[in-house]
N, C-alpha and C positions, 0 to 999 in steps of 0.2 A: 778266243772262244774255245772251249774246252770240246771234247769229241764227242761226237753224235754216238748214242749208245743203240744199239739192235730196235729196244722200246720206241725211246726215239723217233729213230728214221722210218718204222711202220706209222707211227702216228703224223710226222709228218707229209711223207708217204699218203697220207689216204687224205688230208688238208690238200693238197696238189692235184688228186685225185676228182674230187668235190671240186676245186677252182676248173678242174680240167674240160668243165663241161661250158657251153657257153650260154645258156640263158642260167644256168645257177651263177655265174660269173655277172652276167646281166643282171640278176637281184641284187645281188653284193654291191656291184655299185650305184643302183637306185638306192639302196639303205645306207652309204656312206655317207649323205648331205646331210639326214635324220630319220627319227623314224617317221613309218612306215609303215602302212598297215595291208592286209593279203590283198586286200579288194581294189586296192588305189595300184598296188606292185602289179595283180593280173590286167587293169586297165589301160594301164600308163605300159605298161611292157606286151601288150595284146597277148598274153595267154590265158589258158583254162584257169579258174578258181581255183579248180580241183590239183592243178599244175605245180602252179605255185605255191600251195599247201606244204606238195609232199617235199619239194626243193629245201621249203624253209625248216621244213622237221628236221631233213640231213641236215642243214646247216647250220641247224643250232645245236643238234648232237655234234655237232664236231668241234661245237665254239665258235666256229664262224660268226654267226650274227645271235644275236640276243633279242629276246621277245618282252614286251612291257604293257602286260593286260592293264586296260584301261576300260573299265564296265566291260562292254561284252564284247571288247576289240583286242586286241593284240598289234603292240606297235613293233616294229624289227630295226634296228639297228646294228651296227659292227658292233662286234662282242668288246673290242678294245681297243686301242692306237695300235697295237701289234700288227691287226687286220689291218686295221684303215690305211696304216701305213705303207705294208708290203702291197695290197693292192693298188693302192695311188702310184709306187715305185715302180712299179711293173707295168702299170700303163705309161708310166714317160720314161722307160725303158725300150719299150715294140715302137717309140715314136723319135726314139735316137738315128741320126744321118751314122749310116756304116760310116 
């Protein structure tokens, strides 16, 4: 793999950032089975509408998850295998015996 460059590592940097939080963390993997829409992610995860809005706005400016209007809904899924991946990694990663 070739060196992380200054760009780079801020941008990764604030993707780490975003994951670092734990109900945005909690959306990302309710969006990883499929989409997803705000109303079923506030239900199914017991937060505010208004909550889960602003989460998935950062999370789709960052790329994290991606949005797919469908008439007057919005579905959310992982922006890519990239995502889906490193996060699924990282969960049976914190679930490894030391």
């Amino acid at each position: 793999m070739e060196k992380l460059d200054d760009d780079d590592a801020v941008q990764l940097a604030e993707i780490f950032h975003l994951l670092g939080d734990a109900s945005r963390l909690r959306i990302v993997f309710a969006c990883l089975e499929g989409p997803i829409s705000a109303g079923v992610l506030a239900r199914e995860l017991g937060m505010s509408a208004s909550l889960v809005s602003h989460h998935l706005r950062l999370l789709k400016a960052a790329r994290i998850l991606a949005g797919d209007r469908r008439g007057r809904q919005i579905f959310y899924g992982a922006k890519d295998d990239h995502i889906r991946d490193m996060v699924r990694d990282m969960a049976v990663h914190i679930k490894e015996e030391i």
